[in-house]
N, C-alpha and C positions, 0 to 999 in steps of 0.2 A: 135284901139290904146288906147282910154280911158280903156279898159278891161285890157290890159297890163300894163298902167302905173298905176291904182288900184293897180293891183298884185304884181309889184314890190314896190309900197308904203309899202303894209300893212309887205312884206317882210322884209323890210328895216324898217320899226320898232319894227317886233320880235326879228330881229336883235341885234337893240340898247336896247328893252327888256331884252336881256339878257346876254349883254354884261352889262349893269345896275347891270343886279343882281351877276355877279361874279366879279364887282367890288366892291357892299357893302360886299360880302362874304368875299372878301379878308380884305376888312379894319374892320370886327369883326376880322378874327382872327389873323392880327396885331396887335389889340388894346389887345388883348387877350394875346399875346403873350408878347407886353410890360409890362402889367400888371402881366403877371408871371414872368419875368424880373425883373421887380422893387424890386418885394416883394422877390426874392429869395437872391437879390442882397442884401437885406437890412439886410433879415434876419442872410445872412452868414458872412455881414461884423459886424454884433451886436454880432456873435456868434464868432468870430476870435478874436475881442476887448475883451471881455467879460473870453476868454480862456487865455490869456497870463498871465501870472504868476507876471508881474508887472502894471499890470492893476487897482488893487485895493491898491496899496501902492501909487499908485500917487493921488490918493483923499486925 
């Protein structure tokens, strides 16, 4: 019995092993994906303001 519940231990935390690691996987490439978010967000609404034709008359 001890040989089986070994086995099933060590199972049960390759398991969580790697269930571990496709959880940090995912929150890179969330974090990854906000971050291309942000900046693209940023960049097209600086580029929208920046385009409009009374944009520089209200300074």
């Amino acid at each position: 019995h001890l040989a089986i519940l070994t086995h099933h231990t060590h199972h049960e935390e390759k398991l969580d092993n790697e269930s571990q690691d496709w959880k940090f996987m995912a929150m890179v490439i969330d974090r990854l994906c906000l971050i291309f978010f942000t900046l693209s967000m940023a960049l097209f609404t600086t580029l929208t303001l920046l385009s409009t034709p009374n944009f520089y008359k209200l300074q």
